[in-house]
C-alpha positions, 0 to 999 in steps of 0.5 A: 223741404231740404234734404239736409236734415236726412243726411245731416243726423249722424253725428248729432245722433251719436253726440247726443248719446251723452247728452242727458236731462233738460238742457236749457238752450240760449241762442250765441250772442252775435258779438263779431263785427266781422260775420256777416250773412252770406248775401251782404256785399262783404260776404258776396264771395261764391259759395260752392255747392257741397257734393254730398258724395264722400268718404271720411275717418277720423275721430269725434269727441264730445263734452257736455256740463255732465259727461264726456267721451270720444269714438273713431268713425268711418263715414261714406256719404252718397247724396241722401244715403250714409253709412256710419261705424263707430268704434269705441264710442263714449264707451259703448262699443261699435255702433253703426248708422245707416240711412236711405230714403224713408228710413234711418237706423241705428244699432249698438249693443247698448240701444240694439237696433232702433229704427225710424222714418226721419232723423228726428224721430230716431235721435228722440228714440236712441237719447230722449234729446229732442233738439234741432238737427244741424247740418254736418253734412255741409259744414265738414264740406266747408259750407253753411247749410242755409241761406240765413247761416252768418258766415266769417272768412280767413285772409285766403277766403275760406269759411272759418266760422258758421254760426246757424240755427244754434251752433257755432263751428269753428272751420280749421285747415291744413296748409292751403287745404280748401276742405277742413281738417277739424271742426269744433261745434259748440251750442250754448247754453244756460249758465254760460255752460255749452255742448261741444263736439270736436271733429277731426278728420284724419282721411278724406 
């Protein structure tokens, strides 16, 4: 089993707060020509291998068909084991994360400490949300998370789009910059109505 799914929870598990009810999730439709999977002659350009080691800030902001809200975040990622803090988040106060091996928490003055032995059973606890975890960690490193992940490129060759086990993220740069500055995940949903997270990373 790939790690990603320990380190990769955060965010989603923070988005998720807001993410209330039974939504009915579709897959995207593939309507661009252009993705193409990555082990296709027209995408066989390297794909690094992200570090899972690094310090971001910034702010993330979500919107659903029912509510929205937004938080600033600090996020130290060290191979498997993260710490987050979020200020202001979708308007119940300070929230930390953290994660190592064996064990994620989660504690905010709205939900108090909660704590599980994966991610999925923590973002079950925290929001009722049963959904699949995504894989942040490796998108906000401008790569895709698995190898079925299509992929589509900028005129300079640096991943502008992933669409992956249900989400579609939009990859924005700075100037010449190889790491993103701004993501946009977006999943759909019944009724053309979708989940939206906007990541902007201020600091690296």
């Amino acid at each position: 089993m790939r790690n990603f799914k320990h380190i990769a929870f955060p965010f989603i598990a923070i988005s998720s707060l807001v993410f209330t009810g039974c939504q009915h999730v579709v897959k995207p439709t593939q309507t661009t020509p252009t993705l193409e999977a990555p082990n296709t002659a027209t995408a066989d350009i390297a794909i690094e291998k992200p570090t899972n080691q690094f310090n971001l800030e910034g702010k993330i902001g979500v919107k659903t068909p029912k509510q929205s809200g937004s938080a600033f975040y600090t996020w130290v990622q060290d191979q498997q084991d993260f710490n987050i803090q979020l200020n202001g988040i979708l308007g119940i106060g300070k929230t930390i994360i953290e994660g190592k091996s064996g064990e994620v928490t989660l504690n905010s003055s709205k939900t108090g400490l909660i704590s599980a032995t994966s991610p999925e059973q923590l973002l079950e606890k925290a929001t009722g949300w049963v959904a699949p975890i995504t894989h942040i960690v490796s998108w906000v490193q401008a790569v895709p998370a698995t190898e079925n992940a299509q992929i589509l490129r900028d005129d300079t060759q640096r991943i502008s789009k992933i669409i992956e086990d249900g989400w579609a993220v939009d990859l924005s740069y700075n100037d010449q910059a190889k790491l993103p500055n701004k993501l946009i995940l977006k999943q759909q949903l019944e009724a053309d109505q979708e989940n939206r997270i906007t990541m902007v990373i201020q600091n690296r």
